[in-house]
N, C-alpha and C positions, 0 to 999 in steps of 0.2 A: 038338208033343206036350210040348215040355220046359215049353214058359210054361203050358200048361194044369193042369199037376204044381204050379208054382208058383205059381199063381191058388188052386190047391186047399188048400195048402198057407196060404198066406196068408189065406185063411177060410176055418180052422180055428181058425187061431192068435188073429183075429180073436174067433170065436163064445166059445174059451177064456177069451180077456182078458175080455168078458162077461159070462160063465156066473162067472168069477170075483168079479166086481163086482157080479155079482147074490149072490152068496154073503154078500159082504163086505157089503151094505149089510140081508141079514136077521139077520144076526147083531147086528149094532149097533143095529135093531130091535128084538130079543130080549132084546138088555142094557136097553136100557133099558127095558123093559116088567119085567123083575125087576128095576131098580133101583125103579121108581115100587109094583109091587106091594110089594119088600119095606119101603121108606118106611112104605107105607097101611097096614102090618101091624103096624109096628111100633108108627105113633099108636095105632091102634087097640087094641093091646096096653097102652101107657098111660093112656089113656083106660079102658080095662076097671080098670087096680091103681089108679088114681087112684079109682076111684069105686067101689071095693070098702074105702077106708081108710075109716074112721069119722070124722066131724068132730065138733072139741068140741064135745058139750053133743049129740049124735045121739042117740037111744035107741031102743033094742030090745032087746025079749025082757022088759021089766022091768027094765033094766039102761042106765044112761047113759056114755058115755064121757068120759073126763078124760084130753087134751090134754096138761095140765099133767102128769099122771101118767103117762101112757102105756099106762092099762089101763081097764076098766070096773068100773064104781062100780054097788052097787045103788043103787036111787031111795032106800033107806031107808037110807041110810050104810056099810052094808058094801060091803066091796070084792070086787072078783072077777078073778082075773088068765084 
């Protein structure tokens, strides 16, 4: 009776160490799926401001941008901040 205690005992302590290790390797799973989501988020959030600035000589609305100034220019010489 006492080895059968200790057989039971022993896988337990067994199935523990795994259930552990199965822990351990979805978490490290999880990290790194929000390290690569928050990555692709953040290009992507660059790529949005990036291509929302206006490049020299862009125009819209009637209105061309200056680089060199830092503001938009009408097509007719006035300026417009």
């Amino acid at each position: 009776m006492e080895k059968s205690k200790r057989e039971e005992r022993k896988q337990r302590s067994e199935e523990h160490k795994a259930e552990l290790e199965r822990l351990k390797q979805k978490r490290r799973f999880q990290s790194r799926v929000t390290f690569v989501v928050a990555v692709l988020g953040l290009a992507v959030a660059g790529y949005v401001l990036a291509a929302r600035h206006p490049k020299d000589g862009e125009e819209r609305n009637g209105r061309i941008w200056s680089a060199a100034h830092g503001h938009w220019h009408d097509k007719y010489g006035a300026e417009t901040r």
